[in-house]
N, C-alpha and C positions, 0 to 999 in steps of 0.2 A: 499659579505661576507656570504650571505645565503646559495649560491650556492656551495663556498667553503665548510660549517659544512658541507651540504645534502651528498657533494664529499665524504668527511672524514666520516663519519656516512655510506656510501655504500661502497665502496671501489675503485681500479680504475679496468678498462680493459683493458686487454693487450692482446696479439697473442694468449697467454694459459687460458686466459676467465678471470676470475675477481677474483683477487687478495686482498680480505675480508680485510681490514685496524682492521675493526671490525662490528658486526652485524646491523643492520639499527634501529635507535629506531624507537616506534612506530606512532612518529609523521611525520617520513619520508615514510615510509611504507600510510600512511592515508591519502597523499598528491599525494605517487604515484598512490593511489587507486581512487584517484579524477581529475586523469591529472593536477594536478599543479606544477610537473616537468618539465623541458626541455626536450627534445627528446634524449639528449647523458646521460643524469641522468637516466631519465625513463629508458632506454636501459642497462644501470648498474643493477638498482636495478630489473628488467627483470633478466638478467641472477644470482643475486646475488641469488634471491628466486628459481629459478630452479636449483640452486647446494648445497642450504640450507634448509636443509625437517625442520630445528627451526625454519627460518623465514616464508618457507612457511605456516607454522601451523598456525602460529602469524596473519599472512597477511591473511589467510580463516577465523580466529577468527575473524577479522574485522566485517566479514559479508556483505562486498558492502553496506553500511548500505546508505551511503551519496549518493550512484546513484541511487536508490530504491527508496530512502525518496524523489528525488526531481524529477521523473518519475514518480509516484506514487499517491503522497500525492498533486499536486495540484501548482498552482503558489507562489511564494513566501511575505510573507506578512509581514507588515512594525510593527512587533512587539518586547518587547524589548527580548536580550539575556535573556539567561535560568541562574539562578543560582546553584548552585552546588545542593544543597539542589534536584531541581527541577529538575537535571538531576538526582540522584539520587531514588527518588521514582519512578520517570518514565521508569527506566531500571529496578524498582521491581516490573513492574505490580502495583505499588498502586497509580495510578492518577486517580481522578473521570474521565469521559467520558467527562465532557467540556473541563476539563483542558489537557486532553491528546489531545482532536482537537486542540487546541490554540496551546500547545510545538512543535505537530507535523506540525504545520500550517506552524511555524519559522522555523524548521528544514529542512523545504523544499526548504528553501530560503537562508538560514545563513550557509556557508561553516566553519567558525569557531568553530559554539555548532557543526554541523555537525563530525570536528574530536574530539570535545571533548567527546561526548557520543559514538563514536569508540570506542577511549581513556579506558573510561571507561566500556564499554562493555567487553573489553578484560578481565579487572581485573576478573569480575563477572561471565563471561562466564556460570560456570560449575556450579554458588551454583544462576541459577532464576529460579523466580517463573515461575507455567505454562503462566499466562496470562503476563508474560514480552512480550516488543515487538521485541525481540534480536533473529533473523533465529535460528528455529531448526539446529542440525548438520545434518539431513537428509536432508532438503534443500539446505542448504548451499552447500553441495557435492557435490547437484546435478548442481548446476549452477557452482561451480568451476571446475567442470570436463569441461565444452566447455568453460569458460574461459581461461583455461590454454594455447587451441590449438591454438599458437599464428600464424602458417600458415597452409590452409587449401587451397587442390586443386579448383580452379575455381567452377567445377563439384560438388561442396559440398556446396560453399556458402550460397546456399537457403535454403538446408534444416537443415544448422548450424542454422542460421537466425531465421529461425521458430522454432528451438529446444529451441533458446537462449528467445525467446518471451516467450514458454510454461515456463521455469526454472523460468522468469524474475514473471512471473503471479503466478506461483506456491508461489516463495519466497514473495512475497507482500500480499501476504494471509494470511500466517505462521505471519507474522508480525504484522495484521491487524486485524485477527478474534482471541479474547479472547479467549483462550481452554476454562474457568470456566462457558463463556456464551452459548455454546455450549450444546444440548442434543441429546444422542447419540442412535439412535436405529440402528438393523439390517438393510441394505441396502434390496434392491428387488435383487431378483435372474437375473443376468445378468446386472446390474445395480449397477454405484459406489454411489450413489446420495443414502443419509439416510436421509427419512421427520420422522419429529417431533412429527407432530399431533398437532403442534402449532392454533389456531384459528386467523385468519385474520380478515379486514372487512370484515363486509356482511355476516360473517360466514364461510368464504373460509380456506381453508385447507393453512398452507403457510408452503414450506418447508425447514429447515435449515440446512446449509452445516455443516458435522465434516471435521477439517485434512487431512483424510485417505481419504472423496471425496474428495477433492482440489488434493491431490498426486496421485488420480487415473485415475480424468476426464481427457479425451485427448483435445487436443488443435485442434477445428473445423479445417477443410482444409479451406485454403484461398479463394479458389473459392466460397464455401458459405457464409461465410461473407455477410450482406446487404451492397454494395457498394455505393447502390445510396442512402440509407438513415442514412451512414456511421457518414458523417459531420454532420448531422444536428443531427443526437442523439447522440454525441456528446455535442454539444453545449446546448441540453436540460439538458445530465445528468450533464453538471458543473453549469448550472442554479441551480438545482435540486439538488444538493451537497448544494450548498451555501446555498436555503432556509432553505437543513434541519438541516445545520450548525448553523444558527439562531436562528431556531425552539430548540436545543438545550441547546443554549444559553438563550433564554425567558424563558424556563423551569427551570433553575437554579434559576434565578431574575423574576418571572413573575408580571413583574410592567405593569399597566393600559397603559400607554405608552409604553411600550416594548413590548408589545402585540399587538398593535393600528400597530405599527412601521412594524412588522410582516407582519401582514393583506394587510398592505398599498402594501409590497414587492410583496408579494403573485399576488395580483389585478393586481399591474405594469408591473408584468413578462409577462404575458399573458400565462404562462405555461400551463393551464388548457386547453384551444384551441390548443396548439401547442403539446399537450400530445394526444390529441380528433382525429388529423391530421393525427400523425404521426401511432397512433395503426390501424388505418386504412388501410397502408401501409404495418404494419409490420408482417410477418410470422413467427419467431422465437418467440415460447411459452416461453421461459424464458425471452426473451428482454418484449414481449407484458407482460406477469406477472410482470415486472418493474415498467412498462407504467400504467395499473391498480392500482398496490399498490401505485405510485409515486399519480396518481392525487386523491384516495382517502385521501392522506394525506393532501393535499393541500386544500380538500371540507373542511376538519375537522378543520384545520386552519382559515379559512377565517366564518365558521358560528359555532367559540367560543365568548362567551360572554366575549368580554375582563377587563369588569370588574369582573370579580370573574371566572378568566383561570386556575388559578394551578393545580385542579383536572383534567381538561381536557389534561393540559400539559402533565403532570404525566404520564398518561393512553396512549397519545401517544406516548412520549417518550419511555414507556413499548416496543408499537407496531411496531416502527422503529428498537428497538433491536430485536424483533420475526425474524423481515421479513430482516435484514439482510440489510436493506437498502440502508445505506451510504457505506457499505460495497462493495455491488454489482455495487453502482452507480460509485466508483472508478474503478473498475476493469474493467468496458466499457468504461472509459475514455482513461485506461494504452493500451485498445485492438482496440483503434480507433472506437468503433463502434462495433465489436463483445464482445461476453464475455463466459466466462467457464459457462459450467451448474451449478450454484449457488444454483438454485430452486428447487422445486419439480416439473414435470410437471400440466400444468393446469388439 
């Protein structure tokens, strides 16, 4: 029965191409966009969007939102669905920082709120706030232009592939870096990358990405990539995700045992040695300015006084937003091991 509405809701195919019954709503459209069509469906609503510039509009308005969130954002976690309410502030940019890690945690996992904040994305589209998490229309273009090329000669594949990686990095950034947190100076001449002036540990200069560098940096050739220390920094930064996802978390409730509970993680990881290890290894100044800032954060952790944290919290919760952290620490996740210049060089 289901497969019947999606028939009737696309239309059929015939010799002279697809024959519109009427336009797809957009819970068929958000379904196609997540492969949870058949292959003779999918192949309708294929041709209905390339003879239809309405539904194609509809269908880019989507945003990929549901392949991004769950490439992106991390394994899927066993938390409850989102309320209306809760999808609604969070498509207006007004979730604190814990509560938009938790929604997005879900969303990574849950194909349902997945089309529902589609859903509702579409309505809002053109009236959000800057720090919404809903793709610019200048990214969005940009990955629906090699989306669209549904066959590409042999001869092309690679460097579609690689195009489609830089589009896929691009839009997950637009998504992920708040404009309002953001400060924007001149770039250096020759140079898309704009530092702050921010103050780090130790005193260090740390530098923070706008937008326009995110839509400018190029996507490193694959050949430089660190191969051989690919997998394993990997596995540090989703370590290193999680703690500082925690770390976040304690900062909102800093209870004497939420704190302790922290410490305890921190110690168990062995992060701090396996950060020690791998900088050693590593020649890419923006991965090694990761590795720095990551185990700094971890020192700060484990020698707070957990009973009376808060102000400490606080103060680093501040320094994780400077440096761009959690931010960077996803995006060498989405890049296996490599990552866009985020930083300012050391």
């Amino acid at each position: 029965a289901q497969q019947v509405y999606v028939r009737e809701q696309v239309g059929f195919l015939t010799e002279f191409g697809v024959f519109p019954v009427r336009c797809p709503e957009l819970q068929v459209l958000s379904r196609y966009q997540d492969g949870g069509l058949d292959e003779k469906t999918a192949c309708q609503v294929r041709q209905h969007l390339m003879a239809c510039p309405a539904c194609e509009e509809r269908f880019r308005t989507l945003g990929k939102l549901g392949l991004f969130w769950r490439v992106g954002l991390g394994r899927p976690k066993n938390t409850p669905c989102l309320t209306a309410e809760e999808v609604g502030t969070y498509l207006a940019g007004r979730t604190r920082s814990e509560q938009r890690e938790r929604i997005e945690a879900h969303l990574a996992g849950c194909e349902s709120c997945l089309h529902e904040v589609a859903l509702f994305s579409d309505v809002g589209f053109e009236r959000l706030s800057p720090s919404s998490p809903v793709p610019t229309r200048r990214a969005l273009a940009e990955f629906a232009k090699l989306n669209r090329q549904h066959s590409r000669p042999p001869w092309l594949r690679r460097t579609a592939s690689i195009a489609l990686r830089a589009a896929a990095a691009l839009l997950l950034a637009t998504m992920i870096l708040p404009i309002t947190s953001l400060i924007r100076t001149e770039p250096d001449p020759g140079s898309p990358l704009a530092e702050t002036g921010t103050v780090g540990p130790y005193g260090e200069t740390a530098g923070m990405v706008t937008i326009e560098a995110v839509l400018l940096a190029e996507l490193p050739d694959e050949g430089q990539l660190l191969v051989s220390q690919g997998s394993s920094l990997v596995r540090l930064t989703r370590q290193m995700r999680l703690i500082l996802q925690q770390t976040l978390a304690a900062a909102s409730s800093p209870t004497e045992e939420r704190v302790g509970l922290l410490q305890e993680d921190v110690l168990n990881s062995g992060l701090v040695n396996s950060i020690e290890e791998l900088s050693a290894e590593v020649t890419d100044p923006h991965i090694l300015r990761f590795l720095v800032d990551s185990k700094c954060v971890l020192l700060k952790v484990v020698r707070m006084d957990k009973s009376d944290a808060s102000d400490d919290l606080s103060m680093l919760v501040n320094e994780l937003r400077q440096m761009n952290l959690i931010e960077t620490a996803r995006l060498i996740e989405l890049r296996g091991g490599g990552l866009l210049c985020l930083t300012a060089s050391l």
